[in-house]
C-alpha positions as CSV (number, residue, x, y, z in Angstrom):
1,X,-41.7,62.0,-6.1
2,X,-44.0,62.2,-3.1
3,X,-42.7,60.7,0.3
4,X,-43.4,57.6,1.6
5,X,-44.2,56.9,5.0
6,X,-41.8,54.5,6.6
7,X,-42.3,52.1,9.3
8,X,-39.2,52.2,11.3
9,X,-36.8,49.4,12.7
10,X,-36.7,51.4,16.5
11,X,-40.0,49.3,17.0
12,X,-38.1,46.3,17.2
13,X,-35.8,47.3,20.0
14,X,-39.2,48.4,22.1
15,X,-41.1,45.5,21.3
16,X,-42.1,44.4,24.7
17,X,-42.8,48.0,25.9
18,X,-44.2,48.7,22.8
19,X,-46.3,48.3,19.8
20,X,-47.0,50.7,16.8
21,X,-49.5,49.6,13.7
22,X,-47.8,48.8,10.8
23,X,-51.1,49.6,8.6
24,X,-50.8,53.0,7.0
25,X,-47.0,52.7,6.5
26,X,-47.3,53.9,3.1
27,X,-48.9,57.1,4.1
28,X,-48.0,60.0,1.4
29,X,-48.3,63.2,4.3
30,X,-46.9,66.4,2.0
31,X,-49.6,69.0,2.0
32,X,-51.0,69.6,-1.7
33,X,-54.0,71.7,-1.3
34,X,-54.1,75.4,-2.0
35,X,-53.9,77.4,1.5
36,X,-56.5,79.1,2.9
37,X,-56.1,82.3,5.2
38,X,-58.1,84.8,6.9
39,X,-56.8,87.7,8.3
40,X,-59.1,90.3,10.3
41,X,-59.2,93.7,8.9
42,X,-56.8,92.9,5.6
43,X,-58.7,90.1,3.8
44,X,-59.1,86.5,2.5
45,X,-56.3,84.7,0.7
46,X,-55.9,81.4,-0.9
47,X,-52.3,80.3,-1.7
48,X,-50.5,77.6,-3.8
49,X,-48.1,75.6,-2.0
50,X,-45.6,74.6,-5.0
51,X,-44.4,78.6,-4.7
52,X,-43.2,78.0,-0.8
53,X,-40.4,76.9,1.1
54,X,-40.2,76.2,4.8
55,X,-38.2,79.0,7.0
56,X,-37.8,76.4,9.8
57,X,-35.5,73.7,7.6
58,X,-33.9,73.0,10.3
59,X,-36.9,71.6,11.9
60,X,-39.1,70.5,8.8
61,X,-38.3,68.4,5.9
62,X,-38.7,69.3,2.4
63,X,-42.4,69.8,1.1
64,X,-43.4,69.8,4.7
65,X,-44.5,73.5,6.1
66,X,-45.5,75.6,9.4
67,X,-48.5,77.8,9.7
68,X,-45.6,80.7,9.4
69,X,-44.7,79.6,6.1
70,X,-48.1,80.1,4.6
71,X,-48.4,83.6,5.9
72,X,-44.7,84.5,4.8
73,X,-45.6,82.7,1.3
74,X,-48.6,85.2,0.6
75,X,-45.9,88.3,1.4
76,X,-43.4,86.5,-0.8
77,X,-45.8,86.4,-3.5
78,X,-47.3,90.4,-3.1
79,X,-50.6,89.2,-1.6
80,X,-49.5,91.2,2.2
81,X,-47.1,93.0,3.3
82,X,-45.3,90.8,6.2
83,X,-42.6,92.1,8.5
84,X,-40.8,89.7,10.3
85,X,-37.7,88.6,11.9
86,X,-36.2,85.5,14.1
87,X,-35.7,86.2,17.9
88,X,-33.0,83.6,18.8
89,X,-34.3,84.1,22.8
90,X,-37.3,83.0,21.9
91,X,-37.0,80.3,19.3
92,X,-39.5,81.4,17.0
93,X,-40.4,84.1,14.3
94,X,-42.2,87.4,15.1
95,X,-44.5,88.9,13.1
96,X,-43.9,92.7,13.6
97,X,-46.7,94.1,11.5
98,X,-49.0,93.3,8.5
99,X,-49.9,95.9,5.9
100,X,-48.9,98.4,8.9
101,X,-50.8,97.1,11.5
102,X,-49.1,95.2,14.9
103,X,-49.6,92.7,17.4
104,X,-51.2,89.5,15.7
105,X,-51.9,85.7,17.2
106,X,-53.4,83.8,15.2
107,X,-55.7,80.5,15.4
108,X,-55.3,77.3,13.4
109,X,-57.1,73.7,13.6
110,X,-56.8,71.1,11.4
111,X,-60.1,69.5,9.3
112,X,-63.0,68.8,11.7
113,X,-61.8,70.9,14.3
114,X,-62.6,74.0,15.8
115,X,-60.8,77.4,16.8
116,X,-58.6,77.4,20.1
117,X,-56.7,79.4,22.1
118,X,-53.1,78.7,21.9
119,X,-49.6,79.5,23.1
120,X,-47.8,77.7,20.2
121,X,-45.2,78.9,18.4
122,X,-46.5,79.9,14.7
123,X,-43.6,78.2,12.7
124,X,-43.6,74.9,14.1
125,X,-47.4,74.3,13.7
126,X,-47.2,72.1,11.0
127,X,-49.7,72.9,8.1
128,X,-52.0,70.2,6.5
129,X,-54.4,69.8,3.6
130,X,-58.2,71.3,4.9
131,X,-57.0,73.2,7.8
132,X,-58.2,76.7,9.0
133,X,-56.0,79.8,9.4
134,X,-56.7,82.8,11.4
135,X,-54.8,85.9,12.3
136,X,-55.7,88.4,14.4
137,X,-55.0,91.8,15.8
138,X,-54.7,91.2,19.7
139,X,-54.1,93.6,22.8
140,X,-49.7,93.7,22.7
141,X,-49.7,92.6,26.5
142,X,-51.3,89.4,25.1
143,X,-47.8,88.9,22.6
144,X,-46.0,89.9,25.2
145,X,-46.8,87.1,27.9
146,X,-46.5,84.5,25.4
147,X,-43.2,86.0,24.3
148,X,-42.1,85.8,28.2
149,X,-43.0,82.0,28.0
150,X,-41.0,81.2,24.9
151,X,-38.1,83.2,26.6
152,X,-38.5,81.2,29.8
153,X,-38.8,78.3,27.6
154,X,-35.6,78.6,25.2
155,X,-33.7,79.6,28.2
156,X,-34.7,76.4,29.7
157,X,-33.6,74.3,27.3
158,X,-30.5,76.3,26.7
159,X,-29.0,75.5,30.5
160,X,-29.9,71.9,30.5
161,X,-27.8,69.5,27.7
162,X,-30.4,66.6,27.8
163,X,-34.3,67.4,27.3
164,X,-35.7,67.1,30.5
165,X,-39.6,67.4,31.3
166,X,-40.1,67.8,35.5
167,X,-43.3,66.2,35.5
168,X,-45.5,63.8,33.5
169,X,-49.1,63.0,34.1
170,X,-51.1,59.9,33.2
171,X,-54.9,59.8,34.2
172,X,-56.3,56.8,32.6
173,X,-60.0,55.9,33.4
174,X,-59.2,53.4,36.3
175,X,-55.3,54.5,37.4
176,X,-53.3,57.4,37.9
177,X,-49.4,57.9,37.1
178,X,-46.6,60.6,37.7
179,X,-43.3,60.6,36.7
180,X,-40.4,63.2,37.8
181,X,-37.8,64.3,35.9
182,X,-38.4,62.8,32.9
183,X,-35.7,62.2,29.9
184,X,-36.8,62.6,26.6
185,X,-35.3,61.3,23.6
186,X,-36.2,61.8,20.1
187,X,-37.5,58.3,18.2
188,X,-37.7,60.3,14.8
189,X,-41.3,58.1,14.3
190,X,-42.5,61.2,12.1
191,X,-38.8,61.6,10.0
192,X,-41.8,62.6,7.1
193,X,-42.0,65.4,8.7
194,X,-39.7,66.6,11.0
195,X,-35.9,66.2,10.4
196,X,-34.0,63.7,12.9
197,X,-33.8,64.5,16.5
198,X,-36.4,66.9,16.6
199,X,-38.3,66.1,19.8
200,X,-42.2,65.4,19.5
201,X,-44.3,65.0,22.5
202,X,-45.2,61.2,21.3
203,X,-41.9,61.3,22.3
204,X,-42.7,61.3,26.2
205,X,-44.6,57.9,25.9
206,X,-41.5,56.2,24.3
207,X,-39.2,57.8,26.4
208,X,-40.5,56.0,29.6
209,X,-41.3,53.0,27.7
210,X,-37.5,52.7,27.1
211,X,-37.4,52.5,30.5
212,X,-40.0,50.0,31.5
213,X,-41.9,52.3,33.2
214,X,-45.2,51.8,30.6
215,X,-46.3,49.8,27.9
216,X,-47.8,51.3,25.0
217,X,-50.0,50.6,21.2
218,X,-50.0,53.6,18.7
219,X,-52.5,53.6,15.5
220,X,-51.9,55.4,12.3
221,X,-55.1,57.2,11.0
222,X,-55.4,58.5,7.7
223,X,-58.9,60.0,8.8
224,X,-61.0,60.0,12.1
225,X,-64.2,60.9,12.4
226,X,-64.6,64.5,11.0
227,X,-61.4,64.8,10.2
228,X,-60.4,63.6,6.6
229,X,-57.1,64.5,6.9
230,X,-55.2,62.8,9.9
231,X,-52.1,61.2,8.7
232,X,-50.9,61.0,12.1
233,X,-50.2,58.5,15.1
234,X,-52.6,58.3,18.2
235,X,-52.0,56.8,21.5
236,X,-54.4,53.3,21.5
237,X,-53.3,52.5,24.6
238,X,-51.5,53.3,27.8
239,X,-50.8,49.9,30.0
240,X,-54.2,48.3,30.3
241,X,-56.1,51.2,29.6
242,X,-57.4,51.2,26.1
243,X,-58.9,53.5,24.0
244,X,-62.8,52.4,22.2
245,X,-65.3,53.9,20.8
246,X,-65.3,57.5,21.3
247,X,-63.3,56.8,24.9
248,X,-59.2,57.7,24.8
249,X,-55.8,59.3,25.8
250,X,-55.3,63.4,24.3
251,X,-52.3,65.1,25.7
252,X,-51.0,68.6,26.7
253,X,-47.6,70.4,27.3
254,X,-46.3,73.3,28.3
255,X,-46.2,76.2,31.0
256,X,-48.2,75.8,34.5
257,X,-50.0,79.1,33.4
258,X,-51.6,77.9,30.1
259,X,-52.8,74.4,31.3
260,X,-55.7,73.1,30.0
261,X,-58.1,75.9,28.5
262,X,-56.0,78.3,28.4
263,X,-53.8,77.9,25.7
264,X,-51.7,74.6,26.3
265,X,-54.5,72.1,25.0
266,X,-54.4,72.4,21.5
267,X,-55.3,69.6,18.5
268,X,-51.6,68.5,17.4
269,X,-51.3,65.4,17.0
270,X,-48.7,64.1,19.7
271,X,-46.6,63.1,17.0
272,X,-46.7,66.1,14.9
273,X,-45.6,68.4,18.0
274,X,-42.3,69.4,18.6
275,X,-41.6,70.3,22.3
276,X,-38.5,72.1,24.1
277,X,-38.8,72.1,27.6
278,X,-42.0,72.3,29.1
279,X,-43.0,72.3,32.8
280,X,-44.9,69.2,32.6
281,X,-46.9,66.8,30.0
282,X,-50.0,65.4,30.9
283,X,-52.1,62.9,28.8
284,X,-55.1,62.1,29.6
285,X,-59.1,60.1,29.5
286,X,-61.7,61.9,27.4
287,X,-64.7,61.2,25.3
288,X,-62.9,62.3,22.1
């Protein structure tokens, strides 16, 4: 039986801080198309999704999968050879080598997007219907100083017991906000996909809602634009400042070093993001 998006009862609590369409709460988000995969120098792969599991269950729920899990599904059915193992200091799987050769990163955007640089961690990059999937072999100082950030980042996290982000950004079109030292506490709005008390950086926005700090509206798209396949929540609004048109809020997380362009700014949707403990979040005005 195929999942059914629920709307959840937390809106009630927030409902002068906040307000979250109701219109696409029947949303069925599992992935059902076959995979698609290119891999530089080894070959072109299409794979079914019905012979996978997720190696993050801690983090998805069942029939939900990373970008990881679709490159560990072609080795699990003979299409590569993938090794691999889980590095507890950094959170994350490494790829050691495939078919023999080392140091890969990879690229992924969803449907109507484009390739990006990226300093995400590959399994919890959650895989959708129509997305594009790239690996490729990169210089190993490259690995390496993302591997120092997910190190700095798990260790982090590890030394503080709440989830604490030292500074959020809000630059709207008219007005400009900062908050220090922000707590962040899982709302489970995506319990589709992620299992409960997984932090998402939608997460932020509620936070300081809780706290009277902001006011907020989030929209559920099926589709947008390009895009076909959304199935997500997007930011409408931030206090007074609403989205219209091609005019709204995107959003970025992560180390100092990778802001913006260069590797931080990436087309998850907030809700679909897990986050740890980043430096800072930032949202901000674009012409999407």
């Amino acid at each position: 039986m195929r999942f059914l998006f629920p709307f959840r009862k937390k809106e009630e609590k927030e409902e002068t801080s906040g307000h979250t369409s109701q219109t696409h709460n029947d949303s069925d988000t599992l992935p059902k198309q076959i995979a698609k995969v290119n891999i530089n120098g080894v070959g072109s792969f299409r794979l079914n999704l019905t012979d996978i599991q997720t190696k993050r269950s801690d983090l998805f729920c069942s029939g939900q999968y990373s970008v990881f899990d679709i490159i560990t599904g072609l080795a699990d059915n003979g299409s590569i050879d993938v090794r691999y193992h889980f590095d507890e200091s950094l959170n994350t799987y490494v790829i050691e080598s495939i078919n023999g050769k080392q140091t890969w990163w990879y690229t992924a955007y969803y449907d109507g997007g484009w390739p990006e640089r990226n300093v995400f961690r590959m399994d919890h990059f959650p895989y959708k219907d129509g997305m594009q999937i790239t690996l490729t072999q990169v210089p190993g100082t490259a690995v390496k100083e993302i591997y120092q950030y997910f190190q700095a980042e798990t260790k982090r996290k590890q030394n503080s017991r709440n989830l604490v982000v030292p500074e959020v950004l809000i630059r709207g079109q008219h007005t400009k906000l900062k908050f220090n030292h922000v707590e962040v506490r899982p709302h489970n709005l995506r319990n589709d996909l992620f299992h409960e008390n997984v932090p998402t950086a939608l997460d932020v926005i509620l936070s300081l809602a809780d706290e009277g700090k902001l006011t907020y509206e989030l929209k559920w798209h099926e589709s947008l634009g390009r895009a076909r396949t959304v199935k997500s929540y997007w930011v409408e609004k931030i206090n007074n400042e609403q989205s219209y048109r091609s005019f709204g809020f995107v959003y970025e997380e992560g180390s100092y070093e990778y802001r913006h362009g260069r590797g931080n700014h990436i087309h998850i949707p907030a809700d679909a993001r897990i986050i740890h403990s980043p430096e800072y979040v930032e949202w901000f005005w674009i012409c999407l």
